[in-house]
C-alpha positions, 0 to 999 in steps of 0.5 A: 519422450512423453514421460521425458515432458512430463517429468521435465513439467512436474519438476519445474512446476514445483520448483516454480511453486515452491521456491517463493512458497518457502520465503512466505513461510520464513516471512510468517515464522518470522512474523510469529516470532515477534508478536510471541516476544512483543516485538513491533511489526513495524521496523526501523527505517534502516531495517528491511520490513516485514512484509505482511499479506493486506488488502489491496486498496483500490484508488477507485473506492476513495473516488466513490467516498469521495462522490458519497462526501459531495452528495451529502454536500448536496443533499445538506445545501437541499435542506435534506435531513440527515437521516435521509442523506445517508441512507440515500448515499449509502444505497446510491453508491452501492456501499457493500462493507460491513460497516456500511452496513452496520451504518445503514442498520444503526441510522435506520433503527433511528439512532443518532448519527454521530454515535452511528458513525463512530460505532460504523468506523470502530467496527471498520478496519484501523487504516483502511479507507472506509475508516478514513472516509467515516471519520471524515464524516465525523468531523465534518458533523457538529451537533447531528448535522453535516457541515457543506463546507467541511463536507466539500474539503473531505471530498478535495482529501480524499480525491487527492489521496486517490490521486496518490495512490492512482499514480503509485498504482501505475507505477507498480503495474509497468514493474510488474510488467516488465519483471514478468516478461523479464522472468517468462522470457528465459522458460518461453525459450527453454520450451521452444528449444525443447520441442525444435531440437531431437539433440537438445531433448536427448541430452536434456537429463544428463546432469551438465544440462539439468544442473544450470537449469535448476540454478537458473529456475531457483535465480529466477524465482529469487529475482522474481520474489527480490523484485516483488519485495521492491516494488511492495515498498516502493508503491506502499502507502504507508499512513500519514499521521501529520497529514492526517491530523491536519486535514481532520482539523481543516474539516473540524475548523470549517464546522465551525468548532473552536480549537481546543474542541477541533483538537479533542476530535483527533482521538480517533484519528491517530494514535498522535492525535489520542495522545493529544486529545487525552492530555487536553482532556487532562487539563494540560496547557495547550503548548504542552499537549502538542508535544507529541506532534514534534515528536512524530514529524520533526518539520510538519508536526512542529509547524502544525503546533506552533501554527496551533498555539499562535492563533489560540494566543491572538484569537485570529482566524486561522482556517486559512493558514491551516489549510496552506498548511494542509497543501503545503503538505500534499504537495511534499507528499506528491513529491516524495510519491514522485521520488520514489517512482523514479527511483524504483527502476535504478533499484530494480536494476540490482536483482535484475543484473544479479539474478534474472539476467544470470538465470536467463543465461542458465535456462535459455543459453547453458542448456543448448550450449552443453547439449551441443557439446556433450555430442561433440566428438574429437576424433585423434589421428592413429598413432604411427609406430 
């Protein structure tokens, strides 16, 4: 009976290790494959995507950046040099990355500020938060000195972006939940059905009882991978290049900066914003340079540069129908964040029917009812002559 445990142990072990192990293989091979032949990563929204190993971000982080933002805030109202603001935020907050560290090194070797900060976000992650955070920072500097008021809208982006990512990450835990009781509850039953009944353990290696159990192993850790798969796309939060571009030009504009120079700063902002930023550069007229704004979001970006071009013609002030704008795009966004979480147990409901409750039959139902079969015996009466 022991070697029957510990053989029936092992074999499902590996099966539940392996079985999501092959997928992450294909998922990478994949992956290779098209960074060998220059394919993007990224697919069409009607393709499934690819999905690659990342950082989870943590929406506690945006809160303590957000803190580090209204410090400064603080700390610049004081009359505190910048130098020092800094460096005491850095250390107040407890800022272990490596670019905060780099930061704290540049700033203290008394370098400039604004040419710290740059060096400080190039060396951080592309879409990560302390790159968002640092480049906040950025725009709201103007000739080596923070901004109190450009400060304070950096805080209100980055608390609303954690907000948004608080909100998904609930919504990824309950699923996550509930697919993990759904997908243990089948082996909790095996197991006890296993060590409760002599008759279910006797024929527990005749192949009419391990052939579902092994079916149903693979189903539940094919649901289990479907499941994961769909949560991952339903709580990501992809960049927003429109939203992005237009609170980095709330913060530039409370700084006091001019359009066209408002507008140069979004060279470090998004790839959109490089491309603007370059053909402003270039001498191109403002109109024309906002091109790749439409192109991006056909709705938002259209309305960002028409708002743009409208006050560089008439010279009004336009902070406040930019940051309307701003809020305007917040709350679409709150608002497909909120569609998505409702959506996603409609969408979970597909590998559960289809895989989970099908595997929960074979692992917890099949195997006793063939175990109870295989010892039934019919006895025929003796043939009369």
């Amino acid at each position: 009976m022991i070697d029957q445990v510990a053989g029936l142990s092992v074999t499902m072990a590996l099966m539940w290790w392996a079985t999501p192990l092959v997928f992450r293989i294909a998922d990478s091979v994949e992956a290779q494959h098209r960074l060998r032949n220059g394919i993007p990563l990224t697919t069409p929204k009607s393709a499934p995507k690819i999905l690659l190993p990342r950082r989870q971000k943590n929406p506690s982080m945006l809160l303590e950046f957000a803190s580090l933002c209204d410090s400064l805030a603080r700390a610049t109202r004081s009359g505190m040099a910048v130098h020092d603001s800094l460096l005491t935020g850095i250390q107040r907050h407890q800022l272990r990355h490596s670019c905060w560290s780099l930061l704290h090194t540049s700033i203290s070797a008394m370098q400039s500020c604004d040419i710290a900060l740059a060096n400080a976000r190039e060396s951080a992650d592309a879409h990560s938060d302390d790159a968002l955070c640092l480049s906040l920072l950025e725009s709201a500097m103007v000739h080596g000195n923070f901004v109190p008021s450009a400060l304070d809208h950096a805080s209100s982006v980055l608390r609303d972006r954690a907000a948004c990512r608080a909100e998904l990450t609930v919504a990824a835990s309950q699923a996550h939940l509930s697919a993990r009781l759904l997908s243990t509850l089948p082996f909790l039953l095996l197991a006890g059905a296993f060590f409760i009944s002599p008759q279910f353990r006797s024929s527990l290696w005749s192949p009419i009882v391990l052939c579902p159990v092994f079916l149903g192993l693979i189903l539940n850790r094919i649901g289990w991978r479907w499941i994961s798969s769909l949560i991952s796309r339903a709580v990501r939060d992809e960049p927003d290049s429109i939203g992005e571009l237009t609170e980095h030009l709330c913060v530039s504009l409370r700084t006091g900066l001019s359009m066209t120079h408002a507008c140069e700063r979004w060279r470090t902002v998004s790839p959109t914003g490089n491309s603007v930023a370059d053909l402003i550069s270039a001498g191109a007229p403002l109109e024309e340079a906002l091109l790749p704004l439409t192109a991006t979001h056909q709705i938002f970006g259209k309305n960002l540069g028409h708002i743009i071009v409208e006050a560089e013609r008439d010279g009004l002030p336009i902070l406040d129908t930019v940051t309307r704008l701003a809020t305007d795009h917040r709350i679409e966004r709150r608002r497909q964040i909120d569609t998505r979480i409702r959506q996603l147990p409609t969408r979970l409901s597909i590998p559960l029917v289809l895989c989970v409750l099908p595997s929960f039959l074979l692992l917890s139902v099949a195997p006793l009812v063939l175990a109870s079969l295989s010892h039934l015996s019919i006895s025929l009466p003796p043939v009369t002559q």
